[in-house]
C-alpha positions in Angstrom: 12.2 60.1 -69.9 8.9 61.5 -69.4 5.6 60.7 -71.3 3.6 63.4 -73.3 1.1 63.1 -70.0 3.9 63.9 -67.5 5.1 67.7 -66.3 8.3 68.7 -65.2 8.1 70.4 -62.4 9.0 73.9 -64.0 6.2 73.1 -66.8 3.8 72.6 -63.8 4.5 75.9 -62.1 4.8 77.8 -65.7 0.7 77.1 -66.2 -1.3 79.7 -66.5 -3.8 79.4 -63.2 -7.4 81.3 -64.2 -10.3 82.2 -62.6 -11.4 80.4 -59.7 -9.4 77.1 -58.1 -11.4 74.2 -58.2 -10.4 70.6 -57.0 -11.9 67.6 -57.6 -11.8 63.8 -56.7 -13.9 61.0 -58.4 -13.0 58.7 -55.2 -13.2 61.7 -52.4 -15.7 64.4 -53.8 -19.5 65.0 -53.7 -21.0 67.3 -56.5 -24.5 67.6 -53.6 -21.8 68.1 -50.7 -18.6 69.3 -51.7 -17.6 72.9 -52.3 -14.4 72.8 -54.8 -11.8 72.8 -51.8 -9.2 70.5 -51.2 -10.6 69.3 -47.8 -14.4 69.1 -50.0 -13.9 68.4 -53.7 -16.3 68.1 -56.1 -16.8 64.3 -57.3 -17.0 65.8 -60.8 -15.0 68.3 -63.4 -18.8 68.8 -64.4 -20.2 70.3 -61.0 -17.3 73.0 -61.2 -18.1 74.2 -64.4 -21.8 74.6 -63.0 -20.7 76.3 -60.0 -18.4 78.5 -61.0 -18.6 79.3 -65.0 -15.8 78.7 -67.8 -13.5 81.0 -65.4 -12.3 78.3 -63.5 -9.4 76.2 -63.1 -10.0 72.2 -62.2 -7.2 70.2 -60.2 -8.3 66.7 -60.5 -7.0 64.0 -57.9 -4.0 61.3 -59.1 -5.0 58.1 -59.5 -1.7 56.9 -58.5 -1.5 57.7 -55.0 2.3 57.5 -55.2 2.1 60.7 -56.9 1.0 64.2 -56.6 -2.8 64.4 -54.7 -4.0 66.7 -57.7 -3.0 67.7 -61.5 -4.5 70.1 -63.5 -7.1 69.5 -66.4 
């Protein structure tokens, strides 16, 4: 059974995406060099929000690599 944490996959795809796509990676980013894409994440939720306003919506990388790369905040 899953946790309150965990999305089905239907609850995943029924999100509401707004504003700009952002990812980030706390392991893989840079807030000086990266520009929100998956191939240059931010390192931090924080330098989205600064780039790109309250419009925006934040994948943040797993931290089990078993799993999906990115989730939604």
């Amino acid at each position: 059974m899953a946790t309150s944490t965990e999305m089905s996959t239907e609850q995943f795809e029924a999100c509401s995406i707004q504003g700009t796509i952002v990812y980030t990676s706390e392991k893989n980013g840079s807030d000086e060099n990266g520009d929100g894409s998956q191939e240059k994440p931010f390192q931090t939720p924080l330098q989205a929000y600064r780039q790109h306003g309250d419009n925006v919506t934040i994948y943040v990388d797993s931290k089990d690599e078993t799993k999906v790369r990115f989730h939604i905040v």
